[in-house]
C-alpha positions in Angstrom: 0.0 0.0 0.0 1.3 3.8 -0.5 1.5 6.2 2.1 -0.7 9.5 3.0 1.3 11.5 0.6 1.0 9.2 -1.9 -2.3 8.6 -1.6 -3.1 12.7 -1.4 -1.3 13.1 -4.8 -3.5 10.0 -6.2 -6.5 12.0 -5.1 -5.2 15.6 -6.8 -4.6 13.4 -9.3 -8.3 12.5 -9.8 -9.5 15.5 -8.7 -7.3 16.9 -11.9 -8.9 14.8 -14.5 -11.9 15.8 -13.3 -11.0 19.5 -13.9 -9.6 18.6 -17.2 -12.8 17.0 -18.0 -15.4 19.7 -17.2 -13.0 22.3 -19.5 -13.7 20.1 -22.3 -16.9 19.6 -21.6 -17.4 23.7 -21.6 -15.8 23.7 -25.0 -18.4 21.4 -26.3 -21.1 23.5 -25.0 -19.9 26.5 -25.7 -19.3 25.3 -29.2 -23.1 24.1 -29.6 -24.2 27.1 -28.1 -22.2 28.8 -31.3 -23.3 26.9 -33.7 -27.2 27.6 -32.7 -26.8 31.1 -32.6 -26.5 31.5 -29.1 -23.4 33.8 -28.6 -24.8 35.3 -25.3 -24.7 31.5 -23.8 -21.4 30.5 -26.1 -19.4 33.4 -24.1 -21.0 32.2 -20.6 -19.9 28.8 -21.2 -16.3 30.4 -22.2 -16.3 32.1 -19.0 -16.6 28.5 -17.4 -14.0 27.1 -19.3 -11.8 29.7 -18.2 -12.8 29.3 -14.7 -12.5 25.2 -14.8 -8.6 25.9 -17.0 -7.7 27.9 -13.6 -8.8 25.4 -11.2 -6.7 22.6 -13.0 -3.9 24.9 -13.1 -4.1 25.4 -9.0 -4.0 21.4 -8.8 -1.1 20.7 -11.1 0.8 22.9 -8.8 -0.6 21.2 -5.6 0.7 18.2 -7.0 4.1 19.2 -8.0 4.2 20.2 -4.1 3.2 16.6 -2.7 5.7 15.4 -4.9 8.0 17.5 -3.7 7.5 16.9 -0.2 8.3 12.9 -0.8 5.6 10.8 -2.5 6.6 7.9 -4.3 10.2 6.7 -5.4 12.6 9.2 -6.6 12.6 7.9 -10.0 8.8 8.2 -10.6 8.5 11.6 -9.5 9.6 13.4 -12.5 7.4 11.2 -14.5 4.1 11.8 -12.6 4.8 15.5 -12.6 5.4 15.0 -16.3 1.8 13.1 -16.7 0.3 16.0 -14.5 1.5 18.5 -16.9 0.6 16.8 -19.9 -2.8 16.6 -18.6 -3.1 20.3 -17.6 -2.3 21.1 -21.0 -5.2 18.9 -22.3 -7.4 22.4 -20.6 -4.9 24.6 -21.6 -5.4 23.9 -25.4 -9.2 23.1 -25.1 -9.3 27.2 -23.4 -7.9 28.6 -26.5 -10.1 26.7 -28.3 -12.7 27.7 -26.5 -10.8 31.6 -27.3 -11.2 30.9 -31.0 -14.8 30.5 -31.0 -16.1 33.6 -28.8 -13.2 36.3 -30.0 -12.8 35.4 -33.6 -16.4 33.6 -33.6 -15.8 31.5 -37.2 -18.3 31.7 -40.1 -19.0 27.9 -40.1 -21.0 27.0 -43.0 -23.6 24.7 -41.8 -22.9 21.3 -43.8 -19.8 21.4 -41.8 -20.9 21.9 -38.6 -21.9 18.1 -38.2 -18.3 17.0 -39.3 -16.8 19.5 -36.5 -19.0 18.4 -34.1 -17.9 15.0 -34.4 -14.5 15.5 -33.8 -15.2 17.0 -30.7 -17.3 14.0 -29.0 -14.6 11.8 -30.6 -12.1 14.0 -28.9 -14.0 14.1 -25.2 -15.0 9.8 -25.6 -10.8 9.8 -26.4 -10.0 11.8 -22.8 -12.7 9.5 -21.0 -10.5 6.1 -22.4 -7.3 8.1 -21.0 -8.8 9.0 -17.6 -9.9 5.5 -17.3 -6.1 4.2 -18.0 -5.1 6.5 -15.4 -7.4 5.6 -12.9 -6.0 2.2 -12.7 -2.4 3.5 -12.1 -0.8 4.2 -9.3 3.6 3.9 -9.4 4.7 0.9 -7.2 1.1 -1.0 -7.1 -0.4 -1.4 -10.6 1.6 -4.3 -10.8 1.0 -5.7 -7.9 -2.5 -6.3 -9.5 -1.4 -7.3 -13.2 -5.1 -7.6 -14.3 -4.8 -3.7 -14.4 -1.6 -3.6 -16.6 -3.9 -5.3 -20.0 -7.1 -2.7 -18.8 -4.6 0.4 -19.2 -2.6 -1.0 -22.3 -5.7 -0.9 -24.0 -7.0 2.0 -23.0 -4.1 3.8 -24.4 -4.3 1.8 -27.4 -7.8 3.3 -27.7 -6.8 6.3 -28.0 -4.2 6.1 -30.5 -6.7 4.7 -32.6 -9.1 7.9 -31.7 -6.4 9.8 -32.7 -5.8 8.4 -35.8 -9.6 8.8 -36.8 -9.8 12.5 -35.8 -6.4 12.8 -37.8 -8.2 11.6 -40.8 -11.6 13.4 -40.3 -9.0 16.5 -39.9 -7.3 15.9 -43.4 -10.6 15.0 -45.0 -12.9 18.6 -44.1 -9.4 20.4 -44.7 -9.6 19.0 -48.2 -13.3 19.6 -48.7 -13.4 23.3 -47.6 -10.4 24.4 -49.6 -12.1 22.6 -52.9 -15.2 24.5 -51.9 -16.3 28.2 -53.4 -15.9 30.0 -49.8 -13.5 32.8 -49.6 -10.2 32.4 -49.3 -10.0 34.0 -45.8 -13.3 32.1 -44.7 -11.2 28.7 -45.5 -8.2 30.1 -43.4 -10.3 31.1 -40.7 -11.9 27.2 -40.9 -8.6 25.5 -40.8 -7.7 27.8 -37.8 -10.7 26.3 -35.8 -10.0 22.7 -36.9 -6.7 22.6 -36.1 -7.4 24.4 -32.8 -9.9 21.7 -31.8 -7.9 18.9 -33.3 -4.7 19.9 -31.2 -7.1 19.1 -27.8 -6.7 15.8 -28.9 -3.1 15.7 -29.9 -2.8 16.8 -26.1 -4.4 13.9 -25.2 -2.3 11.5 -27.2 0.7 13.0 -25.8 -0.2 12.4 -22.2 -0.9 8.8 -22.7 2.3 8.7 -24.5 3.3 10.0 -20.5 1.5 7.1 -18.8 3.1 4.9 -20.8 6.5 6.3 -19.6 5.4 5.5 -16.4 4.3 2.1 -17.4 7.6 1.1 -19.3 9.3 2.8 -15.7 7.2 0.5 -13.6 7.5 -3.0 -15.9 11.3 -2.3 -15.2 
């Protein structure tokens, strides 16, 4: 079993994802607010992102302190503060996302607003497999319980694969808009958006590529 301070930064830990989570969660609502006209409720929902992007922010640094004060082995430290900071950039991109819409607010035409919109439930189903992996992991005990290390594994392989199909729905509306008759400066404003929402999920690829740092650290 881990001690108190492990077990404290196990519960910032959770308490982060949970953070993370609502953030993307205001994106996607402040996104559907956008696309039904509803600007008034769109920058409301911003305001929460912003708000929820702050609170994760005040974790991430509570947990660098636990970690600091002693939890876990010296060698997994620097790992899990790594994860933690992958993770708190998972809000940080989803925020200025979230920026993009209210400030610039995109002329989306609306036979693209479906393909946008998938992307972005893809993207939040992709953070729910990666806050399940992570759930499971805890340095010095997931192996104790090996039916965890197959459960994680392919979890993270689940988002790869997410990944890979948001990468492709990317490329395919970036080809269809620039084929289309909008204006030049209408396309550019459209592949700003994408790529702003796409990069939440590159984010998210990038800090299971962290857990599985910490799993590769922990197998040895």
């Amino acid at each position: 079993m881990y001690s108190e301070k492990e077990q404290k930064v196990k519960e910032l830990i959770d308490l982060h994802l949970e953070k993370v989570g609502n953030c993307l969660e205001c994106f996607k609502g402040c996104v559907e607010a956008f696309f039904k006209g509803d600007i008034k409720l769109a920058e409301d929902i911003h305001e929460n992102c912003d708000y929820a992007e702050t609170e994760a922010d005040i974790i991430r640094r509570k947990i660098a302190d636990n970690l600091f004060s002693g939890a876990f082995l010296p060698l997994a430290r620097k790992d899990v503060y790594m994860l933690s900071e992958a993770v708190d950039e998972i809000a940080n991109t989803a925020e200025k996302a979230s920026d993009t819409v209210v400030f610039q607010r995109p002329e989306v035409p609306t036979h693209y607003m479906g393909g946008f919109f998938e992307i972005i439930e893809t993207t939040i189903t992709m953070y729910k497999s990666f806050r399940e992996a992570v759930g499971k992991f805890m340095p010095d005990e997931t192996f104790h319980d090996y039916g965890h290390l197959p459960f994680i594994r392919e979890k993270i392989s689940s988002v790869i694969d997410m990944e890979s199909e948001i990468d492709q729905k990317e490329e395919a509306l970036i080809r269809d808009i620039f084929s289309s008759d909008l204006a030049l400066a209408q396309k550019m404003q459209l592949e700003l958006f994408l790529r702003r929402m796409t990069s939440i999920s590159d984010q998210i690829e990038d800090a299971a590529d962290r857990l599985n740092v910490l799993l590769i650290g922990e197998k040895i």
